[in-house]
N, C-alpha and C positions, 0 to 999 in steps of 0.2 A: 493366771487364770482370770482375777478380777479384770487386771489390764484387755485383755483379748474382749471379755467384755463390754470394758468401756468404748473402745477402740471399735468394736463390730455395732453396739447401739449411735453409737457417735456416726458410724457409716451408713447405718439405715437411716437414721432421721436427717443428713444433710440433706437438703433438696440440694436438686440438679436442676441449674439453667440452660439450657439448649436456645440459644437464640441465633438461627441462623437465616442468613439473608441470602436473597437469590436475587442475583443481578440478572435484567433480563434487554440485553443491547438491542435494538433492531437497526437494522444497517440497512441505508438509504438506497436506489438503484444506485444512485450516480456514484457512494462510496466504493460498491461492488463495482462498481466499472473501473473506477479510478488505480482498483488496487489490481483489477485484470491488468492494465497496462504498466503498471510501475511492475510489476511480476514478469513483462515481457521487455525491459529495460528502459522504459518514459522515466523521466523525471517529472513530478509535478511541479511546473512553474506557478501557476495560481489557481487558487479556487474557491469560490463562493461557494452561499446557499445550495444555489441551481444551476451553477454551471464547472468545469474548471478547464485548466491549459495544463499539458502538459505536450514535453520537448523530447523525442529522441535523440541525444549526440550522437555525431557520423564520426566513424570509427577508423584510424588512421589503420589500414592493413601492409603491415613489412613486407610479405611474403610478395602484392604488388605490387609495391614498392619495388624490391627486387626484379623483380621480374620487369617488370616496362621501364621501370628508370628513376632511379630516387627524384631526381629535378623534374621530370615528366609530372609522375605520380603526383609529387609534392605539388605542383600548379594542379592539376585536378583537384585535390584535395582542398588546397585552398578558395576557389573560385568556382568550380563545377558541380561538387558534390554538394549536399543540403542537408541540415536536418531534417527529422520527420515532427511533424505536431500535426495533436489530435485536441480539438476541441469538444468537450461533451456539452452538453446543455439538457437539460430534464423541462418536459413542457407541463403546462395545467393536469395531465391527465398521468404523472406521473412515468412516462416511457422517456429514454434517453438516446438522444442522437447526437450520430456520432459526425463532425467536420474532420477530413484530415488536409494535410495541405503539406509544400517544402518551404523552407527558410532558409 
């Protein structure tokens, strides 16, 4: 009995520290963009501040392959087909445009 209450006076007088912290991210437009297109398969090549690159890889397809001709295909593939890249840039007024272009 005495135990219980040392044990219950011991539990009311401990103070309780609650220190909790709220982290609070704000995410840039150009971050929000950058992460739209790595979500739609870019890779991001590079990226500043205020701007970045990022590369889509062209995707070797078997199926035409098969179909038109391994040697065919493979010469398209190598020489005809192109990546896709997308250049973002954010201006003064904080809106973001977008460049695309092949490689």
């Amino acid at each position: 009995m005495e135990r219980e209450r040392r044990l219950w006076r011991n539990h009311r007088c401990r103070a309780v520290s609650l220190n909790t912290s709220i982290r609070v991210t704000v995410q840039s437009p150009l971050s929000g963009r950058v992460s739209e297109y790595v979500d739609k398969g870019y890779r991001l090549k590079s990226q500043g501040p205020d701007n970045a690159l990022l590369v889509k890889p062209k995707k070797f397809s078997l199926i035409w392959a098969i179909l038109v001709g391994v040697l065919l295909y493979a010469a398209y593939y190598l020489w005809v087909k192109k990546q896709e890249q997308v250049y973002l840039s954010v201006n003064q007024k904080g809106d973001v445009s977008v460049t695309t272009s092949q490689v």
